[in-house]
C-alpha positions as CSV (number, residue, x, y, z in Angstrom):
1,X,-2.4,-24.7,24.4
2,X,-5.2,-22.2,25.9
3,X,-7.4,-21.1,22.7
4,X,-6.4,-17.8,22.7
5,X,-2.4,-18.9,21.5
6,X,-4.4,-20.9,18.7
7,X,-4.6,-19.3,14.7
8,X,-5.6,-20.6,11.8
9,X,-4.3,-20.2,8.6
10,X,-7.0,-18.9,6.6
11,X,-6.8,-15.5,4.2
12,X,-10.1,-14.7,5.6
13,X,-8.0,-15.0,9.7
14,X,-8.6,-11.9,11.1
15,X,-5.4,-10.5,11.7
16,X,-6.4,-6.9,12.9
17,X,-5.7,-8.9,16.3
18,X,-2.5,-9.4,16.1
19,X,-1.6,-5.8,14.0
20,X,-3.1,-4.4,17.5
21,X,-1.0,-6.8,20.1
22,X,2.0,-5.9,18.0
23,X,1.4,-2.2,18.4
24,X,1.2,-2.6,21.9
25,X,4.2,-5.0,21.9
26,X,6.1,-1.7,21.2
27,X,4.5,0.5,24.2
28,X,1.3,1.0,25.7
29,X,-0.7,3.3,23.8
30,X,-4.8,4.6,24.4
31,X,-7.2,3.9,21.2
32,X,-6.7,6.9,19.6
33,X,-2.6,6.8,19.3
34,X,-2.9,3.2,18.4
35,X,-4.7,4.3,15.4
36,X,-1.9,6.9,14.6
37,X,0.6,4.5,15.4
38,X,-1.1,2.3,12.6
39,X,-1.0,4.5,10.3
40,X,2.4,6.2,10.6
41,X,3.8,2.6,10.5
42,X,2.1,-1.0,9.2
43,X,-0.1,1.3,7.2
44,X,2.2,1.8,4.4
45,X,1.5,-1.9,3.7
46,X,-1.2,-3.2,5.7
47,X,-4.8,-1.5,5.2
48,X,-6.7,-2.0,8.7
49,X,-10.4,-0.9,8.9
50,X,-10.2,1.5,11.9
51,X,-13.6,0.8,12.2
52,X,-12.2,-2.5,14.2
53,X,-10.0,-1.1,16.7
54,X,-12.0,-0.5,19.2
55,X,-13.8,-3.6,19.1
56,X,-10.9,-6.0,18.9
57,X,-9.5,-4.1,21.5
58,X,-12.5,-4.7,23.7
59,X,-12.1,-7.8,22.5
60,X,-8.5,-9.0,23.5
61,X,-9.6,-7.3,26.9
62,X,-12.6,-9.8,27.2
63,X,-9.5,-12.7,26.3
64,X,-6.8,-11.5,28.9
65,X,-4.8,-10.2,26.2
66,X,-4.8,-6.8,26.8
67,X,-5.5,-4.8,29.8
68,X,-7.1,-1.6,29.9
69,X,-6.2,0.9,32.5
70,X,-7.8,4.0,32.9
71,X,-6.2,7.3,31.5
72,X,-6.7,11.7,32.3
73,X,-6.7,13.9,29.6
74,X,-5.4,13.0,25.7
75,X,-7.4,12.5,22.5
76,X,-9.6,9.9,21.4
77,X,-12.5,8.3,23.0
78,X,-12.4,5.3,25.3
79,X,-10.4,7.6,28.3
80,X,-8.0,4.2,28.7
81,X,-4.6,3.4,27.7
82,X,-4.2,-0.3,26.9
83,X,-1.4,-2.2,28.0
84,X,0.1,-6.0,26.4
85,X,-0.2,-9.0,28.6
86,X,2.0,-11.6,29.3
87,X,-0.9,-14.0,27.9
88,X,-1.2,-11.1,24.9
89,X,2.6,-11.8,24.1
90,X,2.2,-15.3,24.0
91,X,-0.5,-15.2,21.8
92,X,1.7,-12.7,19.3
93,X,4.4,-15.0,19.5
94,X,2.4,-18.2,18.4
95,X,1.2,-15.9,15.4
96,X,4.8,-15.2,14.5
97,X,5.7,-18.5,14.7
98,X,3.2,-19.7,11.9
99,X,4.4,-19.2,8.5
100,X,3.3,-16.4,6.8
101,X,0.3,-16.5,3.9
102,X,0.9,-15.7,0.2
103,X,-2.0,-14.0,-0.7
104,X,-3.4,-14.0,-4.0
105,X,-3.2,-10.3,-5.7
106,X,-6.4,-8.4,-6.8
107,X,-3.8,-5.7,-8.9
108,X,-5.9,-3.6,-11.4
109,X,-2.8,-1.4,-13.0
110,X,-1.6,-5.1,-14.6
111,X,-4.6,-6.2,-15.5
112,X,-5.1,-3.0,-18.5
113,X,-2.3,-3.3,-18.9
114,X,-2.4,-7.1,-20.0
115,X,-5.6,-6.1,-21.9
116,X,-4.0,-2.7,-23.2
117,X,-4.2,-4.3,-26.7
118,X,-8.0,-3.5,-27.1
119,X,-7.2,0.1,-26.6
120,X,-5.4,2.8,-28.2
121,X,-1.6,3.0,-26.6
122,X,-2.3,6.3,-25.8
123,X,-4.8,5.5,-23.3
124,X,-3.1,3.1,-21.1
125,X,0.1,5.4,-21.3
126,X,-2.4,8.0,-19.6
127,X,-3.3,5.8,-17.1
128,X,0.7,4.6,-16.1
129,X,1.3,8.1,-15.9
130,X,-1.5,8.7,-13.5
131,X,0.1,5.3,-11.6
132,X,3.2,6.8,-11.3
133,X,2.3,10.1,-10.0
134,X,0.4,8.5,-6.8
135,X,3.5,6.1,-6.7
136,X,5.9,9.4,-6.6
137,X,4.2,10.6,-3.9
138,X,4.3,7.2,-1.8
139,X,7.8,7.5,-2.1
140,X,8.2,10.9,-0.8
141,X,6.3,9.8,2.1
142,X,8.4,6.8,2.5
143,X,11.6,9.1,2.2
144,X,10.2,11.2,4.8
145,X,9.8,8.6,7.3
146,X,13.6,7.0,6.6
147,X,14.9,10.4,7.5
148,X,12.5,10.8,10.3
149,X,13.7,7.5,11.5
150,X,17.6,8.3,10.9
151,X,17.0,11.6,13.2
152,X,15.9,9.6,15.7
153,X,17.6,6.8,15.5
154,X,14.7,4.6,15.1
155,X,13.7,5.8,19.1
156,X,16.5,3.4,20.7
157,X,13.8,0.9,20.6
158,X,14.9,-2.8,20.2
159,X,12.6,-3.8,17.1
160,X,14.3,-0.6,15.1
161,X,15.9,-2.7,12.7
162,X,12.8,-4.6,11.8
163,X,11.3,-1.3,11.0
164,X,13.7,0.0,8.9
165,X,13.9,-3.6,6.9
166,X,9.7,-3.4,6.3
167,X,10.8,0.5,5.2
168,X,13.3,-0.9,3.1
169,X,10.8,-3.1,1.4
170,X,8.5,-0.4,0.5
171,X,11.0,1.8,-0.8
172,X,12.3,-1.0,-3.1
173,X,8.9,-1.8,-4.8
174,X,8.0,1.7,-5.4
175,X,11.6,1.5,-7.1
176,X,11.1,-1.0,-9.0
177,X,7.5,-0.7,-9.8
178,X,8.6,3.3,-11.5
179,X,11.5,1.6,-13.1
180,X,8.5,-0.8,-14.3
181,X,6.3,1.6,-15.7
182,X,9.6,3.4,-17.3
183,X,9.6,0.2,-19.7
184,X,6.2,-0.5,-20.1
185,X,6.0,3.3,-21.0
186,X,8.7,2.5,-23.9
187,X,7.0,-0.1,-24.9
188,X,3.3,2.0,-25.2
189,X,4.7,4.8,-27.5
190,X,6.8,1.6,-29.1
191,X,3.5,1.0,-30.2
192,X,1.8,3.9,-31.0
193,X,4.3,5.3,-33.7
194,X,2.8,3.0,-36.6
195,X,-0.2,3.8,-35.6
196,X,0.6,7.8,-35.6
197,X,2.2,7.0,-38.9
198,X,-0.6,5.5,-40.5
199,X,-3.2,8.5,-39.0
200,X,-0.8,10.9,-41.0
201,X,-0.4,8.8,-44.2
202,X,-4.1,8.8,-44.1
203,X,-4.5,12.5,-43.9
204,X,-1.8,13.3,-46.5
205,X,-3.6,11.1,-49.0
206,X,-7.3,12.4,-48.1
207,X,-5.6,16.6,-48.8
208,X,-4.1,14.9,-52.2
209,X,-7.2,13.4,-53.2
210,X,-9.0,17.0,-52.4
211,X,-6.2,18.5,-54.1
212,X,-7.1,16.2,-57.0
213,X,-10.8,16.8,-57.5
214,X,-10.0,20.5,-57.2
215,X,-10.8,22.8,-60.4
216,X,-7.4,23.8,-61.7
217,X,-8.0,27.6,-61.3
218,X,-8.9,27.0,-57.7
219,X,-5.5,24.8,-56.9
């Protein structure tokens, strides 16, 4: 097998590779569209450092992987549009074929919240709230994209339905994860009524104490 059909599995592989040769699996595209189509798509889910595009492009083109052919006119730098090989399918397809990595998670919203016990309810309440805010407007955009998809009908293009099912994903988790924070949210001001109790049992017996000490002709 030519080196170039070879990966390893390693969570530090870089994949920007083969997020590139499956862009260009779906149409020949110049730098700057491939970064749009990145974004518009795979970057709902997959974070890419643009900064790498044009080198791994350069790159692949260096391999055989990708060919480069020179374009008029159209924004972005580079003045080429780039075009899949037969070699660069090949080497997507080996990718494919390897089982997929489960990645450990780095995720900071369950983390306070699994040491939310050392602060006041309050505050990690604020935080979920903030949380879900940013995950409303994920979801809009998500939304947006399903009905841009259903207007076109997903282009006609063959891998359509594996777009909508990676859609379908997203829109699930942000589902879920709102749902989520709906409990946890219960659970937060579950927590904080003693604690408001208490603060106002407090105060009512500091104002009868005062009350207390009070001359009686000033009561």
């Amino acid at each position: 097998m030519p080196p170039a059909l070879v990966a390893r599995r390693s969570s530090r592989e870089n994949r920007t590779r083969y997020v590139v040769l499956g862009m260009l699996n779906a149409g020949a595209v110049t730098g700057y569209g491939l970064r749009q189509r990145i974004a518009m798509s795979v970057g709902h889910f997959w974070q890419e450092s643009y900064g790498q595009i044009y080198p791994t492009l350069r790159q692949l083109a260096a391999e055989g992987l990708v060919e480069a052919r020179a374009a008029r006119g159209g924004p972005g730098r580079g003045g080429a549009t780039y075009h899949l090989t037969p070699r660069g399918r090949a080497a997507l397809a080996a990718w494919l074929a390897l089982p997929p990595l489960l990645e450990p998670r780095r995720n900071e919203v369950l983390l306070k919240v699994f040491f939310a016990g050392a602060a006041p309810p309050g505050v990690t309440a604020r935080n979920l709230e903030g949380v879900a805010a940013e995950l409303r407007t994920q979801l809009e955009q998500l939304e947006a994209v399903r009905a841009q998809m259903a207007v076109a009908g997903g282009g006609g293009h063959p891998d359509a339905p594996y777009w909508r099912l990676t859609l379908d994903f997203g829109l699930s988790v942000l589902h879920t994860m709102l749902e989520w924070i709906g409990r946890a949210q219960g659970v937060l001001h579950a927590r904080a009524a003693p604690a408001r109790g208490a603060a106002r049992t407090r105060v009512s017996r500091a104002r009868r104490a005062i009350a207390a000490r009070r001359p009686e002709g000033t009561r």
